[in-house]
N, C-alpha and C positions, 0 to 999 in steps of 0.2 A: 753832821754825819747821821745816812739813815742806820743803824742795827737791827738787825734781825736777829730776833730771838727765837728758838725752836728748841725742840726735844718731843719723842713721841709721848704717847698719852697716861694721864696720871706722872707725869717727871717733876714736877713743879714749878713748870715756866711761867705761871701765872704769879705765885710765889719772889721769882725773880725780878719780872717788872715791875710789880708792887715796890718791891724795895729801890728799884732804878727810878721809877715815878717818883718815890719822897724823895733822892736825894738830886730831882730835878730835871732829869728823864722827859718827855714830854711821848706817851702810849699809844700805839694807834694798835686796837687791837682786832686782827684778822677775823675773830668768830661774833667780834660785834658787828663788823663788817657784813660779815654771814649772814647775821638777822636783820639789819637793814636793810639787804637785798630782796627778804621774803618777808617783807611786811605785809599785814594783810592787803587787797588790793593794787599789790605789785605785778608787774606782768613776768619775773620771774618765779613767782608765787603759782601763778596761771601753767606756766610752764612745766614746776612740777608735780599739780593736780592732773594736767593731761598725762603725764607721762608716767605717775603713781595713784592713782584713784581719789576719791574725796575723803578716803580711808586718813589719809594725812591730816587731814584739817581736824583742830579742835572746833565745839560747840563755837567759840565766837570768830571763827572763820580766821584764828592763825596755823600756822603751821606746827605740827604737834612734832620733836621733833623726835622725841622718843622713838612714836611709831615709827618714823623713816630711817632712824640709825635701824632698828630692828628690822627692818625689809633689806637694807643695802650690806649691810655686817655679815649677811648671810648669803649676798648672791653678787656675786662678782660683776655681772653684768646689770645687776639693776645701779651698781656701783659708780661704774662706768658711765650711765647715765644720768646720774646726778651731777657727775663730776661737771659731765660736756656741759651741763645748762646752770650749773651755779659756781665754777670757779670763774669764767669769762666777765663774771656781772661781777666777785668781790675783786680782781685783780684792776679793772678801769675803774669802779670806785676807791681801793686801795694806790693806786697811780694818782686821783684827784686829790683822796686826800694829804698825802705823802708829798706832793708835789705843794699844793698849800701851805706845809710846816716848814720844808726845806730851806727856806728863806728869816723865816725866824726864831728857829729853835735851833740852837748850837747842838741840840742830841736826841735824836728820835728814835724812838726805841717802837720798831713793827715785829709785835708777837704773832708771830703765826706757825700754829703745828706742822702743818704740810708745806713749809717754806721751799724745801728741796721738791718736793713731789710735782710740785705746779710749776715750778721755775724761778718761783719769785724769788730767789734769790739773786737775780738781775736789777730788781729795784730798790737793792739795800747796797750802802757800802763793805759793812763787815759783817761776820755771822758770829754768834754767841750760843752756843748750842748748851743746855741743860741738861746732863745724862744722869743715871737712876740704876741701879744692881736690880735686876731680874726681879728676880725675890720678891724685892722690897718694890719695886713698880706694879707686878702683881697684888700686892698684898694692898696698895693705895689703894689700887682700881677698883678693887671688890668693896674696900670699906664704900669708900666716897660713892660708887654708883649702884652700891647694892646690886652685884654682881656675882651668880658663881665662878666657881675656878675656869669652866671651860669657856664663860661670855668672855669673862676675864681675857685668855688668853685667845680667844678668838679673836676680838678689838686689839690686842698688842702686832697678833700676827699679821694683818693687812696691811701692816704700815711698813715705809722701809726701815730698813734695824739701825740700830742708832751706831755702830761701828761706819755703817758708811756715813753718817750726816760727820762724826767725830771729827774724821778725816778730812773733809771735808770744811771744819769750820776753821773761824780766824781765834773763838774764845771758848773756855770749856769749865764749866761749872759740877761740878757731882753734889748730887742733892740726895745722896741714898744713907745720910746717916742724919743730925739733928738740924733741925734750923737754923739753929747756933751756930753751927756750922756752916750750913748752907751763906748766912747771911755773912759771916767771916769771909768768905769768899768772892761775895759781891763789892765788899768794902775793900778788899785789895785789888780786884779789879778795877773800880771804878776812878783812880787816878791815871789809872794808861786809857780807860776809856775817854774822859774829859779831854788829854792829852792827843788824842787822836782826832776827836771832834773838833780839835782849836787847828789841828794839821791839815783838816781837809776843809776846810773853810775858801 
């Protein structure tokens, strides 16, 4: 079974598959993805120096990517842009790799934030979505990216709101109070998730 994990940013889905990986999970994860697309000397790489300047590149000719979230966070249509030339290049890489584990991992677990956004939730069997209280997603985002209040909420708002991914999914995790918690909840999940993976087989 492929799963797809999601939840918007700063929720702690990285958190979750962490602990689905020890207890045997097998991760393919959508922002590693990301980076191997735009390895230096990539022709997707090339693609968004034309279309964002050499302002993006760091001194050793990768992609910086700070600067680029700062350019696209701000303008809808440079957004837009990145979208078109770098979701096509992770989705047939995440299809090659996805399609490689299918066969011998009883449970593969594909972490990707924008799972709903792009579609991809056509090449997973079930969704596990990770959701977050307001609040307390803001208040991650600022510690972890040294962010003010309004970057903060600026990056939460371009995303779709996690009421529709909710609805949407097959599993639902809240990570807005301790770890301890959080992780109590992976551990009772993941008997129906095993259970499911031996079903779709």
């Amino acid at each position: 079974m492929i799963l797809g994990v999601t939840g918007n940013i700063a929720s702690g889905k990285s958190s979750v598959c962490r602990e689905l990986a020890r207890r045997g999970a097998v991760v393919v994860d959508a922002d590693q993805l990301a980076r191997e697309v735009v390895a230096p000397g990539s022709p997707v790489l090339g693609q968004l120096v034309t279309a964002f300047g050499e302002d993006i590149l760091k001194a050793d000719g990768s992609l910086d990517r700070q600067c680029l979230g700062d350019l696209i966070f701000a303008d809808p249509a440079a957004r837009q842009r990145l979208n078109a030339i770098i979701h096509p290049a992770i989705a047939a890489l995440s299809v090659k790799r996805l399609q490689e584990l299918r066969d011998t991992a009883p449970l593969i677990v594909y972490e990707a934030p924008l799972l709903y956004e792009v579609g991809a939730e056509m090449r997973v069997d079930k969704v596990l979505m990770v959701k977050i209280d307001p609040d307390v997603q803001r208040a991650r985002l600022m510690e972890r990216d040294g962010l003010d209040e309004q970057s903060a909420r600026q990056r939460i708002a371009v995303q779709m709101s996690q009421q529709q991914k909710i609805v949407r999914a097959d599993y639902l995790i809240d990570n807005s109070a301790s770890r301890e918690e959080t992780m109590a909840q992976v551990e009772g999940l993941w008997p129906l998730l095993t259970v499911d993976a031996l079903v779709s087989r």
